[in-house]
Structures are given as C-alpha cells and as structure tokens.
N, C-alpha and C positions, 0 to 999 in steps of 0.2 A: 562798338563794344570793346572793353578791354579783355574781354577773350574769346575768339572763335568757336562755334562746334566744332561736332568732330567729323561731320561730314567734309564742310569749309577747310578744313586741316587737314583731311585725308587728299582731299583732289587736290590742293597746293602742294601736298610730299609727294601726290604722285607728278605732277608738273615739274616739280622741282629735279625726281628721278624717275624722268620720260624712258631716258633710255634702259636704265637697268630694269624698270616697271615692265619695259616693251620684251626684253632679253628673260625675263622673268615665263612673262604668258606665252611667250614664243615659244620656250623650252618643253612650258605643260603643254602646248596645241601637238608638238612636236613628239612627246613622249606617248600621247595619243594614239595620233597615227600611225606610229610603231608596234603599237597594242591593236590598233585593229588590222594591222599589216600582215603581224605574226598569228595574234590568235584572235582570228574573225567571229565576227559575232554567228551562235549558232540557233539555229532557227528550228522548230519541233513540229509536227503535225499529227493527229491523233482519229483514228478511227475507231468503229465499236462492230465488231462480226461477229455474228449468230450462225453457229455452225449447228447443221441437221444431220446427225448420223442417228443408222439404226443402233450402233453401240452404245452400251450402257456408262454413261461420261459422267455417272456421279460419282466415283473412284479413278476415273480419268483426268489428270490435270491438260485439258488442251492446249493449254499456251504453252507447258513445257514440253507437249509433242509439235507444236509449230517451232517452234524455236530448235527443236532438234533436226526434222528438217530442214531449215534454215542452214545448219552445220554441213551439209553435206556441200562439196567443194560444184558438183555438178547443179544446182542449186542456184550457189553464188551468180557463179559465172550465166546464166539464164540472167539473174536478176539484173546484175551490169550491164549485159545486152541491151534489155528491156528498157534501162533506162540514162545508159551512158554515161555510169559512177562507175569509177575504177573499180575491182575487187577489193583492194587492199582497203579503200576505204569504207566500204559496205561488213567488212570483216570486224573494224573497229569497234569499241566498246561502246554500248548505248547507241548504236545507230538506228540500229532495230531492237524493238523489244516488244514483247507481249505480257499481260497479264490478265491473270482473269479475275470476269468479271461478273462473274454471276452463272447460274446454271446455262448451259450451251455457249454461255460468253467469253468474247473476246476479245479484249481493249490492244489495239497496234498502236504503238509512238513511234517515228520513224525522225531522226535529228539530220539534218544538213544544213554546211554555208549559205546555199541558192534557194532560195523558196520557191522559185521557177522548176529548181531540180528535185526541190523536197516532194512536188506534187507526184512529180512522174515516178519516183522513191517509192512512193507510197501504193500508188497504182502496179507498177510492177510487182511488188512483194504481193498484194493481194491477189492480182494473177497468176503467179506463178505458183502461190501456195494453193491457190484453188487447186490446179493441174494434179498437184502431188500428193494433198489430201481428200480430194476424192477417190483417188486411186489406193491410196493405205486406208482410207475407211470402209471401201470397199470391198475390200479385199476379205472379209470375214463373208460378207454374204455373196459371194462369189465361190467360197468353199462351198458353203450349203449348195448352190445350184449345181454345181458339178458332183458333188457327191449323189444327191437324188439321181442329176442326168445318169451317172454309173450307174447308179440301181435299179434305174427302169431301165438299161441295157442287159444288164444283167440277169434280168427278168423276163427280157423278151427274150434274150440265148437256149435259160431252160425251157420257157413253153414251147421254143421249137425243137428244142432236142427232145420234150417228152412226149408231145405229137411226134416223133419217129418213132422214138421205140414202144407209143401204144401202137403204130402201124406194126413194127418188128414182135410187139405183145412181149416187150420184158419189162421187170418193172426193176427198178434199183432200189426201192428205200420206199418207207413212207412219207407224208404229207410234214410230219415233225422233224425229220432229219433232213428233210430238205431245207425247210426254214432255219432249221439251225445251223446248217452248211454254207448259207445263202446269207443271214444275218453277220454269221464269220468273214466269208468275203468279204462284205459291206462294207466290215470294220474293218478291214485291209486296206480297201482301198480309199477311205476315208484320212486314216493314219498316212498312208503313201500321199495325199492331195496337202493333208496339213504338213508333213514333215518338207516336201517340194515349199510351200508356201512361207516357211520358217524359212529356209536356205535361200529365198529372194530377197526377205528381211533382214539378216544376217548378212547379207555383202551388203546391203545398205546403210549397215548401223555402222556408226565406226568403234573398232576395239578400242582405241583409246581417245580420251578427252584430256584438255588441258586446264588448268588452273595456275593462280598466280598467289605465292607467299615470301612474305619475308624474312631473309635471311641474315644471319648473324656472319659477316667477313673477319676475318683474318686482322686486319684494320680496327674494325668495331669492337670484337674481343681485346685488342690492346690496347684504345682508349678507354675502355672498362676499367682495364686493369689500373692504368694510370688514373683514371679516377678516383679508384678507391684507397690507392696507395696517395696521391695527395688528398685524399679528406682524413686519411688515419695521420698526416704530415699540421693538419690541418687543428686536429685534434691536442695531439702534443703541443702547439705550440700556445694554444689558450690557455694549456699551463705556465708556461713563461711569457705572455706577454698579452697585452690590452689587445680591442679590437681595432684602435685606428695604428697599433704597429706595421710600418712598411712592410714587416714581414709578412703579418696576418693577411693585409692586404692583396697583397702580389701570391699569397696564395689562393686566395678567393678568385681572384681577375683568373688565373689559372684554372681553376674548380669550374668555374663561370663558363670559360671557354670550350673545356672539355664536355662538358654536359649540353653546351650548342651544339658538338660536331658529333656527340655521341647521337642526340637527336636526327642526325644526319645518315648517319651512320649505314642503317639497315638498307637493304636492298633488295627491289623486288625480282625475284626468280620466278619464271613460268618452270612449269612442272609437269607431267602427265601420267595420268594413271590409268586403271583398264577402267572402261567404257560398264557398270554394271546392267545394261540394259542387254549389252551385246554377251555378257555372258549368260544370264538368263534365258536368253534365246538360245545357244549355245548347248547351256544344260534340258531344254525342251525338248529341242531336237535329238538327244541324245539319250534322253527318257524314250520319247517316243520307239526311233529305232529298235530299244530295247523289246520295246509292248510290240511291235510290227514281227520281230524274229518270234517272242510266243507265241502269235497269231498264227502266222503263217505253219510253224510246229504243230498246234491247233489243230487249223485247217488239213493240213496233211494227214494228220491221227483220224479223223473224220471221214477224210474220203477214204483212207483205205479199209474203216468200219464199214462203209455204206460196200465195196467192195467183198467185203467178203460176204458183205451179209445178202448183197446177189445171187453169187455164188450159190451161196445155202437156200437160198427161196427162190423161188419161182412165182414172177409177179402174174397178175389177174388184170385183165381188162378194165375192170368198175378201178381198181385201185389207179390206177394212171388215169384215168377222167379225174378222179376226185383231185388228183394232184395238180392236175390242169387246170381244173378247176379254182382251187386256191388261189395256185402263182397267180392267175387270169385278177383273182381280188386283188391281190398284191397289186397286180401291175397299174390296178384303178385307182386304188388308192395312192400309190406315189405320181400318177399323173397328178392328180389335183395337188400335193404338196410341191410339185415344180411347179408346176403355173402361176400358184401364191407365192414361191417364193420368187422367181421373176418378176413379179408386181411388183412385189414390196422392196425388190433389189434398185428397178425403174425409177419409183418414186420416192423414195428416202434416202436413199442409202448415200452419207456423203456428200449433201448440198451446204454451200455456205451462201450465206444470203449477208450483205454489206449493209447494216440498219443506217449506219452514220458514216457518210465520206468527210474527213478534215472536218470533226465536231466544228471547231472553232478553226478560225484564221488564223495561218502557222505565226507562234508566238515565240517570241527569243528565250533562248535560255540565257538570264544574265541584263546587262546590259544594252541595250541599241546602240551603234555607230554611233549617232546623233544626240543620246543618253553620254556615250563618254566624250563625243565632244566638247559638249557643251559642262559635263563635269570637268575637264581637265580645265577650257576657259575660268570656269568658276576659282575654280580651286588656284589658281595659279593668278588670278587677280586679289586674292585672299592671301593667298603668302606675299606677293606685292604688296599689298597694305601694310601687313604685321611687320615683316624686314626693312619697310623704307617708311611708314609712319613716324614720323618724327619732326610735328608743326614746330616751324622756327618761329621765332618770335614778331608777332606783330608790329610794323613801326610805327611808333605815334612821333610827334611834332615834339621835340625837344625846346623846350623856351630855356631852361637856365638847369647846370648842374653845380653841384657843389664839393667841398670836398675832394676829395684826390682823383674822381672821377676824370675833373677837367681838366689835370692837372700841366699836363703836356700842351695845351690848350691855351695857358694862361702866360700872360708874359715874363717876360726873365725880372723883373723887377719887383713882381705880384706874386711870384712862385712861391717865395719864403713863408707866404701868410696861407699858402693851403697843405703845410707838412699836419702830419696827423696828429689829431690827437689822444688823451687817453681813454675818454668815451669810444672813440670809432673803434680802437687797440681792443679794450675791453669786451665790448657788444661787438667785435666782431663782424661791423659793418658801418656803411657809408655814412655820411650825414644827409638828410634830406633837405639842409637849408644851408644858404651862404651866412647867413648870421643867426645871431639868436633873434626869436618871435618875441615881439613886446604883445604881452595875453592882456586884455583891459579885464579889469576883475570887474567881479557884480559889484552891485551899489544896494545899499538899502534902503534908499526910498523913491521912489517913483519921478523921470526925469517928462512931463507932459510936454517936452521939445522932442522926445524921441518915440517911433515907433514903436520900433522891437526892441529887445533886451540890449543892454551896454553890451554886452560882450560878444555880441553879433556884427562884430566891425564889419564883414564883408557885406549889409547891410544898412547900418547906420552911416556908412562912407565907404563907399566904392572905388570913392578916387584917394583914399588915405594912403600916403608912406608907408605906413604901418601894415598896410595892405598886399604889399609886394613881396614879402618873407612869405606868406602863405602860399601865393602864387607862385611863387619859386616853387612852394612844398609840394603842391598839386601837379606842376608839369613834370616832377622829380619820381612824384608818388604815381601816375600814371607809366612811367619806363620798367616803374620798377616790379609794379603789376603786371605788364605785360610780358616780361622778362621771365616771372616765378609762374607765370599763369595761375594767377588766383584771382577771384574777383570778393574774397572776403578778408577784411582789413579790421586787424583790433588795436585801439588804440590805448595803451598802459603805459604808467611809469611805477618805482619801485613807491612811493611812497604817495600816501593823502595830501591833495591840495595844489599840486604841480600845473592843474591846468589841462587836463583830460577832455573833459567835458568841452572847454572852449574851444579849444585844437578841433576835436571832431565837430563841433557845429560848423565852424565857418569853414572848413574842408569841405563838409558834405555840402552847404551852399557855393561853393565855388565848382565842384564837380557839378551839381545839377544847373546851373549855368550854363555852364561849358556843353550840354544838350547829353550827361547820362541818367537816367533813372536810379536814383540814389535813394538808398534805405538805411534809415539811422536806426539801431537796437540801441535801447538802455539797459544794458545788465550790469548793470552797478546795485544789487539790492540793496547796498549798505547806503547809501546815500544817493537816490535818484535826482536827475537834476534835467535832464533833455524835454520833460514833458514844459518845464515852467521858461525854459530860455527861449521856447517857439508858442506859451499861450495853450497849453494843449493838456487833455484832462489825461489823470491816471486812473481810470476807473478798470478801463482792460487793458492786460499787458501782456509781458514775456509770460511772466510765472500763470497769468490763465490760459495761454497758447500750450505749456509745459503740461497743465493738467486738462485737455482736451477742450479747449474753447475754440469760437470758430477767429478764425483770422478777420474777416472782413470787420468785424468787431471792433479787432487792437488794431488794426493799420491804420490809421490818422494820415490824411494829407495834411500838409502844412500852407501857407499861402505861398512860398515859392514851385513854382511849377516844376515837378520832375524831383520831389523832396518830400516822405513819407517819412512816419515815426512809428517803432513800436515802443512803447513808454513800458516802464518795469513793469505796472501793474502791483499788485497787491505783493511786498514782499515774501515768500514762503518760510520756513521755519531751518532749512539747512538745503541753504542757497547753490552750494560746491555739489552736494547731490544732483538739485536741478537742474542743476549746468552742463552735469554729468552725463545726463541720463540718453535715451535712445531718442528719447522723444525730441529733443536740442537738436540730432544731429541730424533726424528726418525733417525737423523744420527749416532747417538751413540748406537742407537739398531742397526744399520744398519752393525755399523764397528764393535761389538764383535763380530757377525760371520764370520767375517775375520782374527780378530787375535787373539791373546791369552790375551793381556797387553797392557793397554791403561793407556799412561800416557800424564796430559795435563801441560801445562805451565798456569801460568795465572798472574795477574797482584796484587797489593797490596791489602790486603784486606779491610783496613781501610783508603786506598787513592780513591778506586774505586767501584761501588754497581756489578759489574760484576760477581766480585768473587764467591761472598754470592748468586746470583742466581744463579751460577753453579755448585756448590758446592753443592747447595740444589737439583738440581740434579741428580746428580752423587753419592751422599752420601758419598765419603770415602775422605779422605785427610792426608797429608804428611805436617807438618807445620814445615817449618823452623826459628829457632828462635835464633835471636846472645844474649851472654852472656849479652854485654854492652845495650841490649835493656831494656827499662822500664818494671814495671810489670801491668803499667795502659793498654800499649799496648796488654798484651797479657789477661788482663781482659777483655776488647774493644773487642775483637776477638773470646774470648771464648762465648761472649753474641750475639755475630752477628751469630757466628755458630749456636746454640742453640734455635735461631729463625728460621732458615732455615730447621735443625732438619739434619744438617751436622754430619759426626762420623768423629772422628780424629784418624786415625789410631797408629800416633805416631809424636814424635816432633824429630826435628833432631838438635841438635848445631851445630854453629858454631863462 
C-alpha cells in the first residue's frame, strides 16, 4: 500500500524511538510508585450495630454520643492496645466514624492502610465501645436502683424507730407528716445520687473541643491588596491601549498569578472552643445543688414542726400502730418497684448487639495499587505515542526521477539539461517526467486491429517507447505519494483539451499492474469521457452516489484486474455544489477503505469553480501542463490552488 495505518505507524515510531518510548513508561511506572509510596492506597470496612438501651434515643443522636466517647484520650489509647495502630493514627480524620442509621442504629466505617489491620480496627472499636457504653447507658437505671434501695432503708430506719417509741408509748407526728417528712428525704437523697452521678460525667466530658478554619495570613491580605491595585492598573490601561498590548498583557500574566497564589493563600487553623455538652452538665449540677440546699432547708423546717408539735401532744398507742402500719405499706410497695427495676436494669439496659460484621469486604477508598499501576503503564505509553508518533515515510522502489530531484545524480555533462524551469518555478513543484508525454488522441472511427481505445497505449502496446515517459511518471507519482501520505490523486490542467483524461487512464492501468487496487472517479460533469475509453455504461455514477445511491451500483470493474470505475453518472444541475457538498467528502473517506489509489479526473481548472473545491479537498494534485501554454495560465492556477491550500504533487508535460 502507498500508505500505512496507523496502528503500522504507531509501532514503527515506537521502534524507531525504543529508547525515549522505554524512558517515557519508565518515568509513569516510576511516578507510581512514588504515589503509592507516599500516599498508600486506603482501604474502609463498614459495620451496622443495634444498640438496646432502656433510654428514650429518639431525641438522642447515638453516633454522636459514640463518637464522643471515642474523644476521650483514655479511650484511644484502649483501642491501639487492642489493636496495635499507633494513637496518632487512630486520632486522624475519617478513621473512625459513625453515623446513624435508623432508629437504635448505627453504621461504623473504620479506614486503614492494612486490611489485615482494618479488621482488628474494627473489632477493637466495637469492644471497647461496648465497655464504655454500657456503662453510660446504664448509668440512669442504676440511679433509679439506688434511689428505691435508699428508700426501703429508710423505711425500715422509721418502722424500727416507731416500734420503740410505741414501746416507750410517745408518739411524734401523724401518719401525713411522716410521709411528708419521709417523701423530703427521698427527694434529698435522690438529688445527692444524681448531682454525684453528674460529677462522674463531667470529669468525663471534655471542657473543650477542637475544630479546624480558615484563615486570612498577613501574606494572603497583601496579595489581595495587590490584586486589586493591579486590576484597577488593569482597568486604566484599556483605556490607552488594545488587548494584545505588551502592557495589557504582562499585566494579566500578573493578575493570573496573583489570583493562583491567592487561591493558595488561606490556611487552615485548628481552633478550640468550650465543650457545650460539658457546660450543660455544669449548669445541671449547679441547678441541682441549688434545689438540694431548699430541701434540705425544707426538711429542717419539718422536723423541727414535727418537734414541737411532740412537745404539745402527747401521742396514743392506736396512733403509732397506725403509723406502723402505713410505713409497713410503704415499705411493700417499694420492694416490688426495686425488684422490677433490677429486672428491667439486667435485661435492657445498654446491650449493643453487632447485626453486620465488615457488610462488605474492605473496599479502597480511590484507586488500587494495581489500578494505578496499570494507569500510569497506560497513560505513559499514550503520551509515548502522541510525542514520538511521527510515521516516516514508506520506501518504495525508485525506477527513474526527473527534474532537479536527480540532479546531483546526473553527470557533469547532462547536468545543464535539468536546470529548472518556468513551470516547476511557477507551480512550485517538481516535474514528474524526464520529458514530455506523447498523449495519442482519440480517433473517430472504429480501428477492428485494436481492442481497446487508441488512447490506452499502456494497453494497445506495452512494449511502446511511448510507454516509458509514463512509467517514469508512475515510479515518480508513487515517491511522491508516499512522501505527502495521500492516497488520493487528482488529475487537472488550467485549460480544456490538455489531455487529462488520457494521463489518468494509462496511470491508473500501469498502477493496477504493478499489484494496487486502483479506483478511477470521473468528475468531469462538463464533459465525461472515462466510462467510453474502458466500454463502460454511464447509467450510475458520481452525481447518483452524491444523492444517496448504493455504491455497488456505480463501481464498474473494468477488464483489467485491480482497475474499477465510478463514471459521472447523470450530470447534476450545479456540479461546484456537488462537489462541495458533505456527502463528496464522506464518500471519499468511505472509498480509501476499499482501495489502495484513487485517482479522479476532473474538469479545467480556470474554466470551471469545481476543481478548486475538490482539490481543496482532496489536497494532492497531478497538473498537466502543454509546452505551448501561457505562463499567465499557469500563474492563474497556481493562485487558485493556494487559496484552496491544494499541494501539487508534480506537473507532468506534454
């Protein structure tokens, strides 16, 4: 083929640049391992715990009383034991976390390097937090128990002191000042149980928490300021001057930079403030106290009414049974509300039951090792491609050059006959033949000595003289293909009659020879001529391909093997349009993967606008040009090419 893919092209630039390709992927493999060196892939595990307290947790956020546990330092240092992760690491952000997850729920994620460690992570934090909140869940019905225990103590104190003094027959008070004497106490000692029970919580809480904000430096403030003073700089000067002025410029690059570094700039400050859960507790306890000093005030006012009111009466026998009596209820009745609450203390109070151990198998946050391996391989034999892509030119078999090409080449006697001349000067390019082409014109009438057409010399005489100028042109036209890497070739001259038509037959039958798959177009609307030089109907063509017809239709084999024809087909109404259009330029992507060599006919250049857009196109062109033609014509030509940003591959004489 005269041009490779691009696979075929990519692996020869990489062979070509082994090393720097090698120094390339080495770098990415390298930059890798650096990345998983420094920041290792981090690995998650996730559990789901169902916590059973007798406390009422729909006003309770549990994960942010686990988590706060978690804060305490004695805590930590448990959990590193347990599972032999430094502190400092288990302190870090997102190591631990909880959220909740539902009523009684609670979702653990627990993040480490080790998945071997993340397990034991995981396991520790769940033990240890058991430990700590069953003991803080507890701790409410554990007041209850002891309060009750106080009050059936208490209770049994007076029934034995009022069994003495019915023996001693005095009585102190009635049945309702006892209870209400007795109720006070309660409340004493209830307040004294929770105000204790507050001050175990309160060394546990910590007064203060930390948090982390960003702050405006000293630094950051001054790049501010210089920013704003160069965009009011900035501003001025769009009054004196455009925007690609050096000045405006270099003050933007400036603007540009400061607003990168401003971006920069902030920094983050840990901070600490008071603990609001520890002053809460704080201000409890300090309520309370308040309510314990009234009580006890209270209570004091009490006894010494029940005192005096001794004094002044003189109790009765029945009155002290009856008192006895009562406490005796009393004391029945708070047995049964201790027993139930010990039950209910037993069995509730503060169980966490683990639904889900590691939902899922610990999963990376990010990345895999073996994810960025194989990324950086990628990616780094991908920038290898892009930076060293660059297929040099295929070598084919050079038979014969012409023109100044060879010119160092040629002997010192023969040198004088290949100075340039004004055609190459003009068009700006080589000659594709040693001399001029003798073209046989048509004949008009029927020669029954010959096959094919007269003017199909490489055909009617294989071994003709005449023969040899072509094949110069073909081993010439093949370099020069390979060279531009094009495999689409149009063949023009500036004016009607030159000999277009011929030029490209016996080319395109000397390339399919020579073993390429060769495809002739005739877009010449103005005068088609390819279908009648090879015997071949115009029934389907270009212009029905143009308005959606099928291909297999227009494609004509020829009787040379590896030599197919699309004939014009029906000419359209505004040819420069058709030529133009989208559907031209998807056909011509459509047919190099079919053949090797596409070669088009087409019509004058300076008689018709067809050319110049198809040629703008196509990009590569074959100009034929006669001796006797002007050189205004072949100025005209070279300036119409030059707009369209056509390459001219070579000019051919005739």
């Amino acid at each position: 083929m005269v041009q490779e893919s691009l696979i075929e092209g990519i692996f020869r630039s990489l062979r070509k640049n082994a090393g720097w390709a090698t120094l390339i992927v080495g770098l990415a493999v390298c930059a890798a391992f650096i990345l998983n060196r420094y920041a290792p892939t981090i690995y998650q595990s996730e559990s789901l715990l169902r916590v059973m307290t007798t406390e009422n947790t729909n006003e309770i956020s549990l994960a942010a009383t686990m988590q706060g546990i978690l804060s305490q330092r004695k805590v930590v240092e448990e959990i590193s034991k347990k599972c032999g992760i430094e502190e400092d690491n288990i302190r870090r952000e997102e190591v631990i976390t909880f959220k909740d997850a539902g009523p009684g729920l609670v979702s653990l994620a627990v993040r480490h390097e080790n998945p071997v460690q993340l397990k034991e992570l995981g396991s520790a934090v769940i033990q240890v937090l058991s430990e700590h909140f069953l003991g803080y869940n507890s701790e409410a019905q554990e007041f209850a128990v002891k309060a009750l225990q106080n009050k059936l103590n208490h209770l049994e104190t007076s029934i034995s002191d009022l069994k003495q003094e019915l023996v001693k027959a005095s009585i102190s008070s009635t049945v309702k000042a006892d209870e209400q004497t007795l109720d006070t106490e309660i409340a004493i000692h209830q307040l004294e149980e929770k105000i204790d029970l507050n001050g175990q919580r309160l060394q546990t809480t910590p007064e203060e928490v930390f948090y982390y904000q960003e702050e405006e430096t000293p630094e950051y403030q001054k790049m501010a300021a210089s920013l704003k003073s160069e965009r009011n700089q900035l501003a001025e000067l769009f009054k004196s001057y455009k925007e690609k002025h050096p000045r405006v410029i270099a003050c933007r690059n400036r603007i540009s930079n400061l607003e990168s570094n401003l971006a920069k700039g902030k920094t983050r400050v840990r901070k600490k403030k008071n603990n609001p859960e520890y002053l809460a507790i704080a201000a409890e306890i300090s309520s309370d106290r308040e309510k314990l000093a009234m009580l006890k005030n209270q209570f004091a006012t009490e006894r010494a009414s029940i005192s005096n009111e001794e004094k002044s009466t003189t109790g009765s026998a029945d009155t002290i049974a009856m008192r006895i009596s009562t406490l005796e209820e009393l004391h029945r009745k708070t047995i049964l509300e201790l027993e139930e609450s010990k039950i209910t203390h037993t069995t509730t109070a503060g169980r966490i039951n683990v639904l889900k151990k590691d939902v899922r198998p610990p999963t990376t946050v990010g990345f895999t090792s073996i994810q960025r391996d194989c990324l950086a391989l990628a990616s780094g034999v991908l920038m290898a491609i892009f930076l060293l892509y660059s297929p040099a030119p295929m070598k084919a078999e050079l038979i014969s050059v012409s023109g100044n090409i060879l010119a160092g080449a040629v002997p010192a006697p023969n040198h004088l006959l290949l100075t340039s001349e004004p055609a190459e000067i003009i068009l700006e390019a080589p000659s594709l033949t040693r001399e001029p082409l003798a073209l046989p014109a048509p004949v008009q009438e029927e020669d029954e000595t010959s096959r094919f057409d007269e003017r199909l010399i490489a055909l009617n005489d294989p071994t003709s003289e005449n023969l040899k100028p072509f094949k110069n042109l073909v081993s010439n036209l093949q370099i020069s293909m390979s060279e531009s890497q094009t495999r689409i070739v149009l063949v023009g001259s500036a004016r009607t009659g030159a000999g277009r038509t011929t030029l490209l037959a016996n080319t395109a039958i000397l390339l399919a020879q020579t073993g390429y798959s060769v495809l002739m177009i005739d877009a010449n609307f103005r005068n088609p001529e390819l279908h009648r030089m090879f015997n071949l109907n115009n029934n389907h063509g270009l212009a029905d391909l143009l308005n959606g017809g099928n291909l297999r239709d227009a494609m004509q084999a020829t009787e040379i093997p590896n030599l197919s024809l699309i004939s014009a087909g029906i000419s359209p109404n505004t040819p420069a349009e058709a030529l133009g259009s989208p559907e031209m330029i998807e056909l011509l992507t459509n047919l190099k993967r079919r053949v090797e060599i596409i070669l088009i006919d087409t019509a004058a250049l300076l008689e018709y606008p067809e050319t110049a857009i198809l040629a703008g196109q196509t990009g590569a062109m074959v100009f034929l040009h006669r001796e006797s033609e002007s050189e205004d014509n072949l100025h005209a030509s070279r300036k119409i090419l030059n707009g369209v940003r056509a390459k001219i591959l070579g000019y051919v004489k005739i």
